[in-house]
NUKOLMI-592500 format. One record per residue (C-alpha): residue in three letters; x, y, z. Coordinates in steps of 0.001 Angstrom, whole numbers, plus 524288, in hexadecimal, padded with zeros to 5 digits. Example, Ala and Ser with C-alpha at 12.3 -4.5 7.8 and 13.67 -1.06 7.14 Angstrom:
! residues 2
<r><residu>Ala</residu><x>8300C</x><y>7EE6C</y><z>81E78</z></r>
<r><residu>Ser</residu><x>83566</x><y>7FBDC</y><z>81BE4</z></r>
//
This chain:
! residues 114
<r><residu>Unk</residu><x>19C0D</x><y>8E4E2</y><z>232CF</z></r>
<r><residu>Unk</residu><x>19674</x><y>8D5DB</y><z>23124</z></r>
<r><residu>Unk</residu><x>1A0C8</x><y>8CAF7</y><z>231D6</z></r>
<r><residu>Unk</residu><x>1A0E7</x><y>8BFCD</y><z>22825</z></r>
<r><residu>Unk</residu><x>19C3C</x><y>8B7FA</y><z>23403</z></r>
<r><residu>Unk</residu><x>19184</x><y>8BFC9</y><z>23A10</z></r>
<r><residu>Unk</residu><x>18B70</x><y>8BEDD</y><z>22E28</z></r>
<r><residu>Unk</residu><x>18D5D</x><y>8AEA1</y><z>22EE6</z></r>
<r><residu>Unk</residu><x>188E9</x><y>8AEF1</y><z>23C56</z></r>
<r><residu>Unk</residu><x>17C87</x><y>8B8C4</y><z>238E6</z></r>
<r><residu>Unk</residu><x>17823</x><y>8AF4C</y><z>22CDF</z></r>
<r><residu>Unk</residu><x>178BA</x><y>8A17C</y><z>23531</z></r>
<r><residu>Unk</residu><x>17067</x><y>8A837</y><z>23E12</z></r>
<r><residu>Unk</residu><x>16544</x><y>8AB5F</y><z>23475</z></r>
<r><residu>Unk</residu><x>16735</x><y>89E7E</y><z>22E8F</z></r>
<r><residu>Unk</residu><x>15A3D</x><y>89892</y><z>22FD5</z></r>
<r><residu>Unk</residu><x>1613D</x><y>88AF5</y><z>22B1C</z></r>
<r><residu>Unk</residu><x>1678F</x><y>88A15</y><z>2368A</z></r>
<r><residu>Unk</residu><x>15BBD</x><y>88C89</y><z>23F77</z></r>
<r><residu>Unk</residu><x>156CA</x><y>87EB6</y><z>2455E</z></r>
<r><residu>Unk</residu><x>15034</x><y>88431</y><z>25170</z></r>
<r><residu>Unk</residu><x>14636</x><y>88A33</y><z>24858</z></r>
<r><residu>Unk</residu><x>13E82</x><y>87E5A</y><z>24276</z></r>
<r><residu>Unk</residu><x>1316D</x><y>87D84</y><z>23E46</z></r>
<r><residu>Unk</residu><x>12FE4</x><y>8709F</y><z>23FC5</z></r>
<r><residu>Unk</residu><x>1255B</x><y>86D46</y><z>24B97</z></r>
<r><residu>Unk</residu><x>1253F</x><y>861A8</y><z>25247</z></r>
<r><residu>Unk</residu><x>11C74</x><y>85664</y><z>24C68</z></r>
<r><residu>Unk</residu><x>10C9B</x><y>858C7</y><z>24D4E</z></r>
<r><residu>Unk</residu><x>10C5F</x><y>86814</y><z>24EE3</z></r>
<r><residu>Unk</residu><x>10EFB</x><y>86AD9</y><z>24071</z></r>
<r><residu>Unk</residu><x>10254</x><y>861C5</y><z>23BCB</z></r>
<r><residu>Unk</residu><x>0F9E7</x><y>867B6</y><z>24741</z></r>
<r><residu>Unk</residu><x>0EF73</x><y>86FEE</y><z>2427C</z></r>
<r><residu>Unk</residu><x>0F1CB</x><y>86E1B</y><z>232E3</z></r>
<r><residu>Unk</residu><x>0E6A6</x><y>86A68</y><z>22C11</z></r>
<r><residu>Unk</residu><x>0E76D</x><y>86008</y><z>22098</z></r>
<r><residu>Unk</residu><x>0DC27</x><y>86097</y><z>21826</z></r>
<r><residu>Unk</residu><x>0D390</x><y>8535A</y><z>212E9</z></r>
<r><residu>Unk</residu><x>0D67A</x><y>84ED8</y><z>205EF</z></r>
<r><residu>Unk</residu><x>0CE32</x><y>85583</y><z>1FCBF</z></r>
<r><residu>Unk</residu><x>0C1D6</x><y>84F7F</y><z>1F6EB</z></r>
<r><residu>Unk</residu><x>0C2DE</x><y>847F5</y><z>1EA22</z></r>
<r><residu>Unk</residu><x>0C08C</x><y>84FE6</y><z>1DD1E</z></r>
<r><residu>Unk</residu><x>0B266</x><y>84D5E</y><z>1D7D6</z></r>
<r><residu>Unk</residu><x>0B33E</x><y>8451F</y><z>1CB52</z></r>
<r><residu>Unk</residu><x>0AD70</x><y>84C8C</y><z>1BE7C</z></r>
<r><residu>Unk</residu><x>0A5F8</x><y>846B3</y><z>1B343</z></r>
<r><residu>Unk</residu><x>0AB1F</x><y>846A7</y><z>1A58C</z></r>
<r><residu>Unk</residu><x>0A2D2</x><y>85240</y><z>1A23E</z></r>
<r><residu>Unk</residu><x>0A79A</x><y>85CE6</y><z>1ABE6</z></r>
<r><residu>Unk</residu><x>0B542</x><y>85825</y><z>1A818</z></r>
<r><residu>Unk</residu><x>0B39B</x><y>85C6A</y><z>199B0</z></r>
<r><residu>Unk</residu><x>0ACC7</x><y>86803</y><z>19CC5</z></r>
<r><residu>Unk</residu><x>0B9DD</x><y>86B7A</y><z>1A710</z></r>
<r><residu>Unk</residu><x>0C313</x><y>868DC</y><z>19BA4</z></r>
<r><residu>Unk</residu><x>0BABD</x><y>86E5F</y><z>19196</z></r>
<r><residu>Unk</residu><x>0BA2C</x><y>87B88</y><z>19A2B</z></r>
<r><residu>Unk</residu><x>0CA95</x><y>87D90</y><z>19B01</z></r>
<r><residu>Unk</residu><x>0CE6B</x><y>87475</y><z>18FE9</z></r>
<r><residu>Unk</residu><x>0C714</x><y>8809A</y><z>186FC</z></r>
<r><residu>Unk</residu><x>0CC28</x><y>88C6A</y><z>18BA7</z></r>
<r><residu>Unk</residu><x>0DAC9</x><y>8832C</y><z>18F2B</z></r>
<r><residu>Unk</residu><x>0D8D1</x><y>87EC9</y><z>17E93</z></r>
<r><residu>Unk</residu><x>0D8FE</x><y>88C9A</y><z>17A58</z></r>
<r><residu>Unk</residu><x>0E252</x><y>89243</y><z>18154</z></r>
<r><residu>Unk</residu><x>0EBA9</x><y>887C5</y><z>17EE0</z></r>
<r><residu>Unk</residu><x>0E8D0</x><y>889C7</y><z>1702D</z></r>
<r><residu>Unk</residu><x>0EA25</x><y>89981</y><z>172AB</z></r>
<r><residu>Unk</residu><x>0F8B1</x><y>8978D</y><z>17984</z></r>
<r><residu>Unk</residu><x>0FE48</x><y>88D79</y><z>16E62</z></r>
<r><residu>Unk</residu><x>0F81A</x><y>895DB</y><z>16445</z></r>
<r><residu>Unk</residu><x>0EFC8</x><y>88C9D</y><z>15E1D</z></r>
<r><residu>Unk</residu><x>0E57D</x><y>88EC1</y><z>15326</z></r>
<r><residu>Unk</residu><x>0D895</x><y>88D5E</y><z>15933</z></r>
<r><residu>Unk</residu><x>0CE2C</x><y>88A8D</y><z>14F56</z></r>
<r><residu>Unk</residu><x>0BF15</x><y>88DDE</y><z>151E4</z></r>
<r><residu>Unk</residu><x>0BC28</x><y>880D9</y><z>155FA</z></r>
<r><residu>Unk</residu><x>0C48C</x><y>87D94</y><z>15E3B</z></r>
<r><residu>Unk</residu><x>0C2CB</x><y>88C4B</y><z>164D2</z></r>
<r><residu>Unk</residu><x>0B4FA</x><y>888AE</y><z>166B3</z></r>
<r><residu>Unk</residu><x>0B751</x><y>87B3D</y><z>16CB0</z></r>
<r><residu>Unk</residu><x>0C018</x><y>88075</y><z>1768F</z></r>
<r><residu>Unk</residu><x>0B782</x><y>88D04</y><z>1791F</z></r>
<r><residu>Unk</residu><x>0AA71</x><y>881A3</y><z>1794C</z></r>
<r><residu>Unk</residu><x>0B149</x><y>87B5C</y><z>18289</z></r>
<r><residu>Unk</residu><x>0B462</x><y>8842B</y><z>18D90</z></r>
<r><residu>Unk</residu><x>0A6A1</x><y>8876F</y><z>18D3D</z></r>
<r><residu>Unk</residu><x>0A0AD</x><y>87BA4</y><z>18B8E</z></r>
<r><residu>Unk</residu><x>0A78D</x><y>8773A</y><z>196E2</z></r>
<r><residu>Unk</residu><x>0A52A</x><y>884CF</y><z>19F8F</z></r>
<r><residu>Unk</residu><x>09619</x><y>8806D</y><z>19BC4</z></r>
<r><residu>Unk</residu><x>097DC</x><y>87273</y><z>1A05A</z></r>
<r><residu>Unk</residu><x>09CEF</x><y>87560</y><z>1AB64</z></r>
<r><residu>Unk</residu><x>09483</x><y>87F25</y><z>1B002</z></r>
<r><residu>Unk</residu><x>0888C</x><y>8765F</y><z>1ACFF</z></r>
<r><residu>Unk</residu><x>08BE4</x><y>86ACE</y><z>1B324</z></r>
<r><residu>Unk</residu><x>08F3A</x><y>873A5</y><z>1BFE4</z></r>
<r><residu>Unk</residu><x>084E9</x><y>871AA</y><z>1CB97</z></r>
<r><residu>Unk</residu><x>07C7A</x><y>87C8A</y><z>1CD83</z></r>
<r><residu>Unk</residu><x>07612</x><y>8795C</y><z>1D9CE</z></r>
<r><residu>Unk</residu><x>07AE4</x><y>8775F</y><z>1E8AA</z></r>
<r><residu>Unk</residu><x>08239</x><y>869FD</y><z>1EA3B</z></r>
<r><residu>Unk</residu><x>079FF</x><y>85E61</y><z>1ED76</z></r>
<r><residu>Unk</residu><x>07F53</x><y>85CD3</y><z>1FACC</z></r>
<r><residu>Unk</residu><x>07E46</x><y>86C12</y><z>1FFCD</z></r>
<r><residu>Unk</residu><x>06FEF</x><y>86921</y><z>205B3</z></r>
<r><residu>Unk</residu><x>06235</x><y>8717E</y><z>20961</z></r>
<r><residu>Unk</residu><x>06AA1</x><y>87DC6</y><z>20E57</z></r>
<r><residu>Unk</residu><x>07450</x><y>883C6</y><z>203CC</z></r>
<r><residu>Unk</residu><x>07514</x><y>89147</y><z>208D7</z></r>
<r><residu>Unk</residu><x>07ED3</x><y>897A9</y><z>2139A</z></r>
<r><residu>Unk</residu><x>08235</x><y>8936C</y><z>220E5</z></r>
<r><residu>Unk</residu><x>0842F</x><y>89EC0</y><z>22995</z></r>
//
């Protein structure tokens, strides 16, 4: 049979609070040997007005309608078409003003290194 005060004894030695032998801590310099910190990522490249329109016409469409669909609004035609126009008007715009060819700066060779 357990005593009240084995089983005092048996918890304050699982007691991790009272562990201080067991740190973690290292001594200053190992912990920042090795790690790897990463440059600053490069600036953002800055759009024109165009692309910007055709961005917000391509989820402001689709984001119109289903707003109208969850408050329960009463779409009429034209304003159905305008939103429907305008997701793929700005799909189209999009896809038209994307490059097609290698970047400028990819030189003579394009294909694989082996």
């Amino acid at each position: 049979m357990i005593k009240q005060s084995d089983e005092e004894d048996l918890l304050r030695e699982d007691d991790p609070a009272d562990d201080t032998e067991s740190s973690t801590e290292q001594p200053d310099g190992e912990d920042e040997e090795g790690h790897y910190v990463p440059p600053p990522p490069p600036p953002l490249p800055k759009t024109d007005a165009t692309t910007k329109i055709a961005w917000l016409a391509l989820f402001g469409g689709p984001a119109y309608l289903l707003l109208s669909a969850a408050l329960n609004w009463n779409l009429q035609g034209w304003m159905l078409f305008t939103a429907v126009a305008a997701f793929i008007g700005g799909f189209v715009a999009l896809v038209v003003r994307m490059g097609d060819g290698p970047p400028n700066d990819s030189g003579w060779d394009d294909g694989a290194v082996i």
